[in-house]
VMD Tcl script that draws the C-alpha trace (Angstrom):
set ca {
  {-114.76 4.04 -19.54}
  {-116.36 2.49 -16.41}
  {-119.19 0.72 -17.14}
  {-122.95 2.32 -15.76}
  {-123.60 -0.81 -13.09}
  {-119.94 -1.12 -12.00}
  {-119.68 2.81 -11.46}
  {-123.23 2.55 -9.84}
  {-122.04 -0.72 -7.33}
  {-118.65 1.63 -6.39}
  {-121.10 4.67 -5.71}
  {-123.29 3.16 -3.37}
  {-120.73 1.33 -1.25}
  {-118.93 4.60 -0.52}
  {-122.42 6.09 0.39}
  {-123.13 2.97 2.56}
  {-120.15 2.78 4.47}
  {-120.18 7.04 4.68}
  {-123.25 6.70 6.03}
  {-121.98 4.18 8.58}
  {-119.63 6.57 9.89}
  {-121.66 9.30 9.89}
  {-123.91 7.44 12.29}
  {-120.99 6.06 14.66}
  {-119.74 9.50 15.39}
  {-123.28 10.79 15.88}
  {-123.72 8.21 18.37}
  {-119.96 8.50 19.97}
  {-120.60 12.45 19.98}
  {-124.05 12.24 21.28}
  {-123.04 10.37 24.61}
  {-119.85 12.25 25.09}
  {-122.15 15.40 24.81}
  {-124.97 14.44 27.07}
  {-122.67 13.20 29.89}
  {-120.38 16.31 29.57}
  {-123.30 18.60 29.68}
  {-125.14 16.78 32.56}
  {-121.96 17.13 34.45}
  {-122.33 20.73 33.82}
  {-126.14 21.68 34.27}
  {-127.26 18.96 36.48}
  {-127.18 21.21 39.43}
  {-129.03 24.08 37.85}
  {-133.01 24.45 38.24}
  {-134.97 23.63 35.33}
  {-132.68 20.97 33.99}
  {-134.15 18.01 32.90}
  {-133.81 14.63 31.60}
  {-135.21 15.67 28.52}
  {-133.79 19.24 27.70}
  {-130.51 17.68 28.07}
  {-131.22 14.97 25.35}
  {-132.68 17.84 23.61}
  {-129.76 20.09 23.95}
  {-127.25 17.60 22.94}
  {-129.32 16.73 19.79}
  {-129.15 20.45 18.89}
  {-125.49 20.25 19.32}
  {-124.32 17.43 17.58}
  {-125.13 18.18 14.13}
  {-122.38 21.62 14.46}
  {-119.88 18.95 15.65}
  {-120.26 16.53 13.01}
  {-120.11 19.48 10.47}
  {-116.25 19.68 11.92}
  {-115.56 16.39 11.52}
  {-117.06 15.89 7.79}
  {-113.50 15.95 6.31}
  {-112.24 12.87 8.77}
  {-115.74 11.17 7.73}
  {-114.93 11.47 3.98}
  {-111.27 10.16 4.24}
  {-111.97 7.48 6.38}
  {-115.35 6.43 4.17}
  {-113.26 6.48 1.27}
  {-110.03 4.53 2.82}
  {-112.29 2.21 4.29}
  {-114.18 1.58 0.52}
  {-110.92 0.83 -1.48}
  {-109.46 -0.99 1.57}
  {-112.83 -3.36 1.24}
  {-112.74 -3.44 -2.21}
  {-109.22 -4.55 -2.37}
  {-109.63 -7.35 -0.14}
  {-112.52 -8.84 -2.20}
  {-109.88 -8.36 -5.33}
  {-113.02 -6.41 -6.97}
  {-110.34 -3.72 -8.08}
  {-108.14 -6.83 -9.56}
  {-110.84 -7.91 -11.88}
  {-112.11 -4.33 -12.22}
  {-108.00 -3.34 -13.76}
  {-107.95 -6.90 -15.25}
  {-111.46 -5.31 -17.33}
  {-108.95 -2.54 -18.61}
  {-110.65 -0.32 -16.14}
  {-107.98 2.46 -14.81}
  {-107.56 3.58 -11.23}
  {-108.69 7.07 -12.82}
  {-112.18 5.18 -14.16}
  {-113.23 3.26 -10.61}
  {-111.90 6.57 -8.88}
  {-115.02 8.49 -10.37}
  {-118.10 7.48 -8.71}
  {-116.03 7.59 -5.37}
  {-115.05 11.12 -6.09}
  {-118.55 12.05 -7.40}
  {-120.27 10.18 -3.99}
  {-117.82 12.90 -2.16}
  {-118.76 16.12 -3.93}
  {-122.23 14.91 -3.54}
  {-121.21 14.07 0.43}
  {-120.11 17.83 0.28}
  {-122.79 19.70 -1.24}
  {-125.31 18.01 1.15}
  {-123.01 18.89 4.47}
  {-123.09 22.69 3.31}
  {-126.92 22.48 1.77}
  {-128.62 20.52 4.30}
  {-126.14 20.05 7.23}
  {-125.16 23.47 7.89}
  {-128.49 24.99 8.62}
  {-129.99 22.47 10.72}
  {-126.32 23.32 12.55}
  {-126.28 26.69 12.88}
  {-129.92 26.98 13.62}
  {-129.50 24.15 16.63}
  {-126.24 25.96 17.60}
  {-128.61 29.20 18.20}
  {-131.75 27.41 19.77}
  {-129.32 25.57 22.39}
  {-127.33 28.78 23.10}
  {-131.35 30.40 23.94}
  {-131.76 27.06 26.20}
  {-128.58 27.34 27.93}
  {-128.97 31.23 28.24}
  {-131.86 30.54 30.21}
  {-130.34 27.89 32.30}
  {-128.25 30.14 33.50}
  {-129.63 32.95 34.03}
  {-129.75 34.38 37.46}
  {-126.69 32.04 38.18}
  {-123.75 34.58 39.02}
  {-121.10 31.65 39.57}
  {-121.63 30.05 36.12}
  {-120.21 31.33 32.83}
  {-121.27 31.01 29.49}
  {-119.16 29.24 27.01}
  {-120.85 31.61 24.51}
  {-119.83 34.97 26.73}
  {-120.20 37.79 24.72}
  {-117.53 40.24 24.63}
  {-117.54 43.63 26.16}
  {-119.05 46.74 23.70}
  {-118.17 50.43 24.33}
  {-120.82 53.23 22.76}
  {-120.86 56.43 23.31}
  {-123.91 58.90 23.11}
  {-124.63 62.22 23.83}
  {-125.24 60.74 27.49}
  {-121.70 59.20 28.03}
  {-120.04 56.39 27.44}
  {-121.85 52.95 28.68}
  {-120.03 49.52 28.97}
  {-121.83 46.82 27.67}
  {-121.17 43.03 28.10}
  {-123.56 39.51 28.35}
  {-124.00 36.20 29.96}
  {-124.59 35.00 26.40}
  {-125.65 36.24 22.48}
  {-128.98 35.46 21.43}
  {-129.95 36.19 17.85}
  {-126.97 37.20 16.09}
  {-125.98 39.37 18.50}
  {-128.95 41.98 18.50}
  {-130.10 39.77 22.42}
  {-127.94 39.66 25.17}
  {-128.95 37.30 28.06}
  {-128.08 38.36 31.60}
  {-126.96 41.84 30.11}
  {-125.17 44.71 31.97}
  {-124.71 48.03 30.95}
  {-122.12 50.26 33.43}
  {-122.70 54.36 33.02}
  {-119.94 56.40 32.68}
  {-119.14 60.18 33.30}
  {-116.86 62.81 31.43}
  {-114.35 61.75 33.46}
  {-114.70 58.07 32.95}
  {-116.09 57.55 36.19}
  {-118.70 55.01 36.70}
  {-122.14 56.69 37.61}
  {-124.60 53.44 37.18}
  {-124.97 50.40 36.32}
  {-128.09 48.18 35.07}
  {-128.20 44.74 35.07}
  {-130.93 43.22 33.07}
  {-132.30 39.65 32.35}
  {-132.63 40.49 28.72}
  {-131.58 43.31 26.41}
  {-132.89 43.47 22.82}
  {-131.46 46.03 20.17}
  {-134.11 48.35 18.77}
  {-133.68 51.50 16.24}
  {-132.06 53.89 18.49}
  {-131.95 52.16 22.01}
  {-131.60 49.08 23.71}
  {-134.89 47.60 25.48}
  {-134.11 46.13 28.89}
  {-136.13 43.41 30.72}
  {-136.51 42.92 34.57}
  {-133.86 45.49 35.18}
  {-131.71 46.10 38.72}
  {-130.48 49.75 38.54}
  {-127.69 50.23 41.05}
  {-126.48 54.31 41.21}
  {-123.33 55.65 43.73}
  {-124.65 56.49 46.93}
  {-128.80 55.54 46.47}
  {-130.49 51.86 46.98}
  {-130.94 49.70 43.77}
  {-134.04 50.07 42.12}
  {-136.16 47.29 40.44}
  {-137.65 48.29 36.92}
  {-139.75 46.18 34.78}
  {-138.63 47.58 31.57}
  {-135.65 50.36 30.77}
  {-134.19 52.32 27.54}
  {-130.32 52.72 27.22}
  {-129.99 55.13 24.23}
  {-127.39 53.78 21.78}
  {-126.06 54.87 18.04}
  {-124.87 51.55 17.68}
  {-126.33 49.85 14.50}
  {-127.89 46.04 14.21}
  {-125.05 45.81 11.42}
  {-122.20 46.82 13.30}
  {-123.81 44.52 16.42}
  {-124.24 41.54 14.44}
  {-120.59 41.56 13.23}
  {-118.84 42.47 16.40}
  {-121.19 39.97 18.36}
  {-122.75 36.99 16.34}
  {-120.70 33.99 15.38}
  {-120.21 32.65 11.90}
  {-120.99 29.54 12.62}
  {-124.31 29.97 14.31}
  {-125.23 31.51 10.79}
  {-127.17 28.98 7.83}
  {-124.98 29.42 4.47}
  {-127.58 30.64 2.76}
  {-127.42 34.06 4.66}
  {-123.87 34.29 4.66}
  {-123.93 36.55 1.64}
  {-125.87 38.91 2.56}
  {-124.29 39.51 5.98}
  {-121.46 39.95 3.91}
  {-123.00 42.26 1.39}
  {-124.68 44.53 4.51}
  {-121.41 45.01 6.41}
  {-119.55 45.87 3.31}
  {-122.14 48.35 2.20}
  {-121.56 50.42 6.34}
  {-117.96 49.88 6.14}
  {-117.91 47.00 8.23}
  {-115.22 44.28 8.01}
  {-116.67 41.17 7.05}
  {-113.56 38.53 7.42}
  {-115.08 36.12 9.74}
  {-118.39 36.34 8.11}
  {-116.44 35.72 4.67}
  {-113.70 32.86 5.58}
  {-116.51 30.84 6.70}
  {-118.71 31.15 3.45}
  {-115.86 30.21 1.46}
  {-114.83 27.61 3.64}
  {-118.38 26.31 3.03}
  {-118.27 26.86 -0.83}
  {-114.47 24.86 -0.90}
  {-116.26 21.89 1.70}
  {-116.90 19.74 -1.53}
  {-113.82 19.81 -3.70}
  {-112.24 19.37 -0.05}
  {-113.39 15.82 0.25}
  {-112.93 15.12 -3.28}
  {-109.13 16.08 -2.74}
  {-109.42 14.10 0.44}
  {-110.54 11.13 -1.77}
  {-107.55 11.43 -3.93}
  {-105.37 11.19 -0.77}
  {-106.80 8.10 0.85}
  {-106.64 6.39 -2.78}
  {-102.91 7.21 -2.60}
  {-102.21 4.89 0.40}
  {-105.07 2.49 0.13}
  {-105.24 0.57 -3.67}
  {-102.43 -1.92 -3.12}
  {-102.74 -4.95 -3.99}
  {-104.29 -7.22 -1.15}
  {-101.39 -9.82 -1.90}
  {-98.93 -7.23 -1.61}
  {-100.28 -6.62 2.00}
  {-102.14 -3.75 3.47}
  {-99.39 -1.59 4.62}
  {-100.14 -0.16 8.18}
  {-97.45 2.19 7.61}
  {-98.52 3.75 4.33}
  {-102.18 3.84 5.87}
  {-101.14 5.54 8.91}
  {-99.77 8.12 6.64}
  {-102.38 8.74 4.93}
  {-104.62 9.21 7.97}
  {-101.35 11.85 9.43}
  {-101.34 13.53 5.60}
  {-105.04 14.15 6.11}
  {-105.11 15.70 9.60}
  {-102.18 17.62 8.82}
  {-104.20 19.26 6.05}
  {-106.91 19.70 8.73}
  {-104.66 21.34 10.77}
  {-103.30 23.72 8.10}
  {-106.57 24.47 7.07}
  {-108.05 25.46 10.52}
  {-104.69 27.50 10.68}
  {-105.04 29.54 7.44}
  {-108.49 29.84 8.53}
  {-107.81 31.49 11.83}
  {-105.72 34.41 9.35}
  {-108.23 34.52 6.79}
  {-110.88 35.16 9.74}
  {-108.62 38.00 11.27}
  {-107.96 39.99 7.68}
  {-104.64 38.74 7.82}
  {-105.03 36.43 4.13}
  {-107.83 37.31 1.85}
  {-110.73 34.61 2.68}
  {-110.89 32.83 -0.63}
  {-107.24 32.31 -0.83}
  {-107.43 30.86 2.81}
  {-109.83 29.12 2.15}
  {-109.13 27.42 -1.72}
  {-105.27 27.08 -0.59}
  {-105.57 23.31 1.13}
  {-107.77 22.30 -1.55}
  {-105.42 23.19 -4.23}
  {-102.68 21.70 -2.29}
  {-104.62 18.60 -1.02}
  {-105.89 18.06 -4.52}
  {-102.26 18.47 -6.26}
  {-100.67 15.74 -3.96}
  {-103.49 13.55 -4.74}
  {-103.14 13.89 -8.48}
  {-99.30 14.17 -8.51}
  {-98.74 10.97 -6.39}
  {-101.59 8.71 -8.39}
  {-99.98 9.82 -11.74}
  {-96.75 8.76 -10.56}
  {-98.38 5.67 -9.24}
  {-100.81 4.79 -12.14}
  {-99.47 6.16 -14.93}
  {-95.36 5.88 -14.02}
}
mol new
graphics top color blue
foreach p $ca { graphics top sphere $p radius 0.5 }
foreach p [lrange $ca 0 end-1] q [lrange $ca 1 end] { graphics top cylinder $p $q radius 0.2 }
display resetview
């Protein structure tokens, strides 16, 4: 059994050089973000110097959630890689420590790497992801040539009062604000009869209270109206799953999203692939760590083979591509979210093990 010092010195240089890459691609993302984003809201009033550094700080911590499983392949490559060329693994297999032995702390410096990304990560994410959609919802609004990257899409209810059409500049709050809302009156006959545009609609029991509303009707002058109701049957549940995004929500209320549109009938898909996407982040990067010890423990004398590292790197982003894909069905209803979700890990983690058996073990 690894010894408690040796396991402790292999621990903290994966967490070292993890948290080296954590803060390169903060920086790299950072300035790629802030230039991109000046580009786009440098022309609008009320842009600043400062709300753009702001905005982009939001941002960043939703991107580097996306990239944790690169961070933890690369961190773990790049450990064994350094260890290797210091021949600290020869002397640490020469001490009748096994690959399986040193391979623990790593692993356990992962799961840990994990748990923190979907603990602590993922609600300063989602709730920066929401505070810079509010900020760039009121950047925009007023400005009729710009479009949200955050548009919502268009609702249909129908009361006793018609059908109305409802769409958004952008979704505030889960879904229950829309920025730059408009809501186009039908007839019977499906024939458009008004239309309101409003600065800001909120969802209340029963109706939906408009802000600094523009009422346009066929044949009269618009009217300006501080406030308006638009009656609606249309329930905060049914609104927050048709309009929020997943990610914009912290993991910790995830489940009971999930419980409250189950219990209305709801479908939940989205709402569930991404909790159990969270829930399978740590074994993830533990089965990523088995992958990049597959190309990256031989022998320093033997060379570092740019070939077998290269595939390593191309085994892990294909498994970042299948996962996104069996995401995209599990999101849809198409695969049961825990299956899409647990599949790469199973299959990440089995290619791991088989190949280091084979390798270690013969």
């Amino acid at each position: 059994m690894i010894g408690w010092t040796l396991g402790q010195y292999f621990f903290r240089r994966y967490l070292v050089i993890t948290g080296w890459f954590l803060a390169g691609i903060f920086a790299l993302v950072y300035i790629i973000d802030f230039t991109e984003q000046s580009g786009r809201f440098s022309g609008l009033p009320g842009y600043s110097l400062d709300l753009g550094l702001l905005m982009s700080t939001l941002r960043v911590p939703m991107v580097l959630l996306q990239t944790i499983p690169f961070v933890a392949l690369f961190s773990a490559m790049a450990t064994l890689v350094s260890l290797n060329r210091k021949y600290e693994l020869v002397v640490t297999r020469a001490a009748g420590v096994s690959a399986w032995q040193f391979l623990l702390p790593i692993c356990i410096g992962a799961l840990l790497f994990g748990l923190a990304s979907v603990l602590l990560l993922n609600p300063i994410a989602a709730k920066g992801l929401g505070r810079v959609e509010e900020l760039e919802a009121e950047l925009r609004s007023g400005q009729s040539n710009v479009v949200s990257a955050f548009a919502a899409p268009w609702l249909r209810q129908r009361t006793d009062d018609g059908d109305t059409i409802i769409g958004a500049r952008a979704v505030l709050d889960n879904g229950l604000t829309l920025s730059d809302a408009v809501f186009i009156h039908l007839d019977d006959d499906g024939d458009i009869v008004a239309r309101q545009d409003a600065k800001r609609a909120q969802l209340r029991d029963g109706y939906w209270a408009l802000e600094q509303v523009r009422r346009f009707e066929t044949g009269d002058r618009p009217v300006t109206l501080e406030s308006a109701r638009v009656a609606t049957g249309l329930r905060p549940e049914f609104v927050e799953q048709r309009l929020a995004r997943p990610e914009a929500t912290p993991f910790f209320e995830l489940g009971e999203k999930i419980e409250t549109a189950k219990a209305y009938g709801f479908s939940a898909s989205a709402f569930s692939m991404h909790y159990h996407s969270l829930v399978a982040l740590p074994p993830l990067l533990v089965a990523m760590t088995l992958i990049a010890a597959t190309v990256s423990m031989r022998f320093v004398r033997l060379g570092q083979s740019g070939h077998l590292i290269l595939g390593g790197i191309v085994a892990g982003f294909l498994l970042y591509v299948v996962s996104t894909l069996v995401k995209a069905f599990g999101s849809a209803g198409i695969v049961p979210p825990v299956v899409a979700a647990w599949l790469p890990v199973v299959i990440a983690a089995l290619f791991g093990v088989t190949f280091l058996l084979h390798k270690e073990d013969g």
